[in-house]
C-alpha positions in Angstrom: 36.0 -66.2 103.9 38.5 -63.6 103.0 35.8 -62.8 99.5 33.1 -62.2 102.1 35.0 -60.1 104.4 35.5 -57.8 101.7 31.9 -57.9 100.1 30.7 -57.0 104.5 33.1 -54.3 103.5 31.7 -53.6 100.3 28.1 -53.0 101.1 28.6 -50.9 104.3 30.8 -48.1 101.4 28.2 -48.2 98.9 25.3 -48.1 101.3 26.3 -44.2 101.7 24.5 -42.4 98.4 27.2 -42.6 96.1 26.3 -40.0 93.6 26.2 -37.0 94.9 27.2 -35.2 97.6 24.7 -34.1 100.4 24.2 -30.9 98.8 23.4 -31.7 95.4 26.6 -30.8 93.9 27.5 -32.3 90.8 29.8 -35.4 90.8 32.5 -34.8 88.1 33.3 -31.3 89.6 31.7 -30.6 93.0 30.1 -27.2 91.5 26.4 -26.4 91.1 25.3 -25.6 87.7 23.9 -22.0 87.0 20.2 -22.2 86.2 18.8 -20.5 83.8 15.6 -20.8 81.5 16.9 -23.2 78.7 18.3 -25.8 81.1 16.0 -25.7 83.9 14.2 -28.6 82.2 17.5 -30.9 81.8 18.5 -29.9 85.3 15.1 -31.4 86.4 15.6 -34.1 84.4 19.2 -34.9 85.5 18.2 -34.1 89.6 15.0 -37.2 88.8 17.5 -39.4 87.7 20.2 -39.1 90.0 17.3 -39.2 93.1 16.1 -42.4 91.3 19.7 -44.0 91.1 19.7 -43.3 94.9 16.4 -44.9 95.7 18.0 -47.9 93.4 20.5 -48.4 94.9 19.0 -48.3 98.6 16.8 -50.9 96.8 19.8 -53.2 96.0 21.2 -53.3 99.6 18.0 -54.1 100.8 17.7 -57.2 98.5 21.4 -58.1 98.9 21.4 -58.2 102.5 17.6 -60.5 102.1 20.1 -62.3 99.9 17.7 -61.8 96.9 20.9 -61.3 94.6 19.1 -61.5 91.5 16.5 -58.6 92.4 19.4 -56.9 94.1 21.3 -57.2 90.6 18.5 -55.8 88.9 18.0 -53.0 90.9 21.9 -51.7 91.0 21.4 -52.1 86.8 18.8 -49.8 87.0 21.0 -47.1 89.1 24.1 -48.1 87.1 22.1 -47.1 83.6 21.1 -43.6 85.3 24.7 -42.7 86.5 27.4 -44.8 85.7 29.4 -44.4 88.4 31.7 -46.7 90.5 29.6 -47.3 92.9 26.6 -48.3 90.8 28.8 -50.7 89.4 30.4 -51.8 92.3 27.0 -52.8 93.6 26.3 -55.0 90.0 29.7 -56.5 90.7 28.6 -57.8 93.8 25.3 -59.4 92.7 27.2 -61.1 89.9 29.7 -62.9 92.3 26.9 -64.3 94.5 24.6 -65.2 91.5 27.6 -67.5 90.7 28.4 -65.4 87.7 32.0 -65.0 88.5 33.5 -64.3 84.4 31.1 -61.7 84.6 31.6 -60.2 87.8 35.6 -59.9 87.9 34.9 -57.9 84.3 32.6 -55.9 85.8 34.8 -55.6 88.9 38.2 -54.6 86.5 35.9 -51.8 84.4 35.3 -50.2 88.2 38.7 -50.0 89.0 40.4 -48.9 85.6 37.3 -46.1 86.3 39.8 -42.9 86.0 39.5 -40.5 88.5 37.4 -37.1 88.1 37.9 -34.0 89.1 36.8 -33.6 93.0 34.8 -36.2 93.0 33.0 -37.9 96.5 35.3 -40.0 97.9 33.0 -43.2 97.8 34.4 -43.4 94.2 38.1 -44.3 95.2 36.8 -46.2 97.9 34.5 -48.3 95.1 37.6 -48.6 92.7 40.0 -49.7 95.6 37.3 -52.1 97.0 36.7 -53.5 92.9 40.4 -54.1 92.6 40.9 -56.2 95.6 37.5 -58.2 94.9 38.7 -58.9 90.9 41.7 -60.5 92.6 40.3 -62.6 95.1 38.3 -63.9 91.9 41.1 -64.3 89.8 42.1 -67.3 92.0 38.5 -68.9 92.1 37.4 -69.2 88.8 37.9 -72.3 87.2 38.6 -73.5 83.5 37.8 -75.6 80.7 40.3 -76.9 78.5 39.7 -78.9 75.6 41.7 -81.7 74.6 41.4 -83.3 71.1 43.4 -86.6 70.0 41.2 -87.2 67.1 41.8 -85.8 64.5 44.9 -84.4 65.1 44.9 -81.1 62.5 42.9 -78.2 63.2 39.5 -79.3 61.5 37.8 -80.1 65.0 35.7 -77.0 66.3 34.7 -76.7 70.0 31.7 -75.6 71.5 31.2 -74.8 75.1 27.8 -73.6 76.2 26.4 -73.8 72.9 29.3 -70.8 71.7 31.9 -71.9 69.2 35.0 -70.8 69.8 37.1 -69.2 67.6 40.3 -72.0 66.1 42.9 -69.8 68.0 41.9 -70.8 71.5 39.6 -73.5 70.6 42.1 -76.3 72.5 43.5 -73.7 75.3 42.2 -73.4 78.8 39.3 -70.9 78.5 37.7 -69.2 82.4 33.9 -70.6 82.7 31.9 -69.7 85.7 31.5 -72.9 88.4 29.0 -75.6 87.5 28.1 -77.6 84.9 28.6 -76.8 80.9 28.4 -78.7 78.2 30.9 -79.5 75.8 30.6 -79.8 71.7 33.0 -80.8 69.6 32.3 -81.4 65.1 34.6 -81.9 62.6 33.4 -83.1 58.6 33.0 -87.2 58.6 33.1 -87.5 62.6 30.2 -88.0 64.6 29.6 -85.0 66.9 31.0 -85.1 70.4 28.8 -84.1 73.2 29.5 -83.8 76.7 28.2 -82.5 80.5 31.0 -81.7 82.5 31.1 -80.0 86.3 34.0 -77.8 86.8 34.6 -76.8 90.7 35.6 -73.5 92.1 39.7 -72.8 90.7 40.0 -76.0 88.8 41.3 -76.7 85.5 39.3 -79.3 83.6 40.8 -81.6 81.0 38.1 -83.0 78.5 39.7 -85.5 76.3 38.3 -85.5 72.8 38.4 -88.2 70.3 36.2 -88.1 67.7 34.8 -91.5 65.9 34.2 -91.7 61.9 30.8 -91.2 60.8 29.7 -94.0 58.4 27.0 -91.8 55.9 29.3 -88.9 56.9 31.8 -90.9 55.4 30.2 -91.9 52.5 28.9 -88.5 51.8 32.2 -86.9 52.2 34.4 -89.5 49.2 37.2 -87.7 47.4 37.5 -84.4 46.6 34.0 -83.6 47.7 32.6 -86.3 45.5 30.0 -88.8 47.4 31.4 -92.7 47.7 28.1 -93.7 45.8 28.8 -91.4 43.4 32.9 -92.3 42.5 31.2 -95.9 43.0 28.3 -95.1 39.6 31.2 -93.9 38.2 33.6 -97.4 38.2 30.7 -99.1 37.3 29.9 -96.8 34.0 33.4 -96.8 33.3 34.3 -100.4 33.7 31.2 -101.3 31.3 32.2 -98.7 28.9 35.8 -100.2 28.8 34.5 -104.0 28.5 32.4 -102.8 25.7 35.1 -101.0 23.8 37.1 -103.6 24.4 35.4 -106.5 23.1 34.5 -104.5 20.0 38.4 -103.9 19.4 38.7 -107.3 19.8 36.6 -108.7 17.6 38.0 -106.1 14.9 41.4 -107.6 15.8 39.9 -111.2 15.4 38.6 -109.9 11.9 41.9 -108.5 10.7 44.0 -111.4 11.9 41.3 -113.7 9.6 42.4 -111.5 6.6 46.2 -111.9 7.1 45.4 -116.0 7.2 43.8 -115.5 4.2 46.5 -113.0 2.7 49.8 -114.8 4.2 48.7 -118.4 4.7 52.3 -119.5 5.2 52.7 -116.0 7.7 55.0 -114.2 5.3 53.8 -110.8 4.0 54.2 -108.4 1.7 54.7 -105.0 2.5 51.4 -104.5 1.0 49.7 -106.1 4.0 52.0 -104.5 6.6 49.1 -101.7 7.7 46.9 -104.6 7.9 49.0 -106.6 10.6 49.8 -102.7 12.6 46.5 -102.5 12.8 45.5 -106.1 14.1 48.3 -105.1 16.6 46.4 -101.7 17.7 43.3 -103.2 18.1 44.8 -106.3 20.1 46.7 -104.3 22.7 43.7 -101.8 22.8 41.3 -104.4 23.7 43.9 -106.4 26.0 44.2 -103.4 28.1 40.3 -102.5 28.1 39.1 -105.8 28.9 41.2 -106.5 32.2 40.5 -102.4 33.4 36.4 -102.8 32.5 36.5 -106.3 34.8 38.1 -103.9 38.0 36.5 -100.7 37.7 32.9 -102.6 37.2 34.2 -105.0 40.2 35.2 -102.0 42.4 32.1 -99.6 41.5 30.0 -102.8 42.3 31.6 -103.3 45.9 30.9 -99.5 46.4 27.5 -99.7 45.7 27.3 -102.9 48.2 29.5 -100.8 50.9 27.4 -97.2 50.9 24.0 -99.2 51.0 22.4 -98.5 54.3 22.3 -102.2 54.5 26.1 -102.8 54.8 26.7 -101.1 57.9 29.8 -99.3 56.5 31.6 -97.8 59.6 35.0 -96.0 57.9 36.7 -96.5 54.2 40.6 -96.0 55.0 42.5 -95.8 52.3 46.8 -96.1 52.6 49.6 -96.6 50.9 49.2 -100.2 48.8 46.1 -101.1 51.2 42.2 -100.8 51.4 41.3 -100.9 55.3 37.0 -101.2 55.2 35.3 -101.0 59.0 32.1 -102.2 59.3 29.6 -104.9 60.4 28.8 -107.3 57.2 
């Protein structure tokens, strides 16, 4: 009630023509140009806009007080982009606050009154800028917020979206002034499924949205370590482990060989020195494929189960990997 008192107020101050004075004196100084050949042409032009601005603005009150606050907006635009004065502004203030516009409006409303003061200028101006500064603070009570709040995950990868405008990481998560009504609410981070969300903030609320986000399974299996795909580490272990069972069953079978020659050489086990390079290097080969072997079976194993897990088929929902444990989520 009190916001309307003061818009009644409003419109009956810029309802007088706020531009110039009755006499056509200029409104930063009060004094009439001298007219001379070279600017008779921009005094004309000036004199058509600043008549236009008034018919504008005439315009506007009509509309406001039809409550047609959108043409009303439009029309005190138009006088605004001529003059630029308070009042002109004033009068877009206004519009905004009953289109619902509110964020807009109390900017609109603080430019007016942080309008510095000319040089003998009409008094509707101070009236304009007195009337702006009272509305912006009636407004600064009404308009609500939106304040994001994300549980998962916890760092700062998450980026919010409100209205289709990402917000920039410093006040991504702090209470940020919307307009009344509904807006929608985005929030994306790399591996999680995107959060959407419709919310309906009330006039000088503050709205909690909780956030969690939930893994994304191809995400997930896209994202692997160090930017390398799941599938891909899996081709890997399974490359690697049958490289390793290969190498190792050729070192092994060299082993076998070179034991047979030091059966043959030391039937009874005891060698010359001469055959000592022949039993180090049965030993090399023995330990080389011992270790092989047993590393081929578990990278070829684990590559394998990788494949399986990243198949569309698996229905792989999150890969958590901690400290002496393999957690796998998922439908099998």
């Amino acid at each position: 009630m009190r916001l309307r008192t003061i818009l009644g107020i409003a419109l009956i101050v810029a309802t007088t023509h706020p531009v110039l004075a009755a006499d056509g004196t200029s409104q930063a100084d009060g004094k009439t140009p001298t007219q001379t050949p070279s600017n008779t042409q921009t005094a004309s032009n000036e004199a058509a806009a600043r008549e236009t601005a008034r018919h504008l603005m005439d315009l506007g009150h009509a509309r406001f007080e039809a409550k047609d606050y959108a043409g009303a907006l439009d029309a005190y635009r138009g006088a605004d982009a001529l003059v630029h004065v308070p009042t002109t502004r004033l009068g877009v203030g206004r519009a905004l606050i009953e289109l619902g516009r509110w964020v807009e409006a109390r900017d609109t409303l603080l430019q007016v009154a942080a309008t510095p003061e000319g040089t003998n200028e009409p008094s509707a101006f101070e009236r304009a800028r007195a009337t702006a500064k009272e509305l912006a603070a009636e407004l600064d009570k009404r308009i609500p917020s939106v304040e994001a709040r994300v549980s998962s995950p916890t760092d700062g990868s998450v980026r919010i979206a409100i209205d289709g405008l990402e917000l920039p990481a410093e006040t991504s998560r702090l209470p940020r002034r919307v307009d009344p009504g509904i807006h929608s609410i985005e929030a994306r981070a790399l591996g999680f499924q995107t959060f959407r969300s419709s919310v309906t903030v009330t006039e000088g609320s503050v709205l909690a949205v909780p956030i969690a986000l939930r893994l994304d399974a191809d995400a997930t299996s896209r994202a692997g370590f160090v930017g390398v795909p799941f599938r891909t580490w899996s081709w890997i272990g399974v490359g690697f482990g049958a490289a390793s069972l290969i190498t190792g069953s050729v070192t092994g079978g060299l082993a076998l060989a070179r034991m047979s020659d030091l059966d043959e050489r030391c039937p009874s086990h005891v060698c010359s020195s001469s055959e000592r390079a022949l039993h180090d290097d049965m030993t090399t080969l023995a330990t080389t494929s011992n270790v092989l072997i047993p590393l081929g079976i578990a990278a070829a194993s684990a590559g394998a189960v990788g494949l399986w897990l990243t198949s569309p088929a698996a229905g792989l929902t999150s890969l958590r990997v901690g400290p002496g444990s393999i957690t796998i989520e998922g439908a099998f």
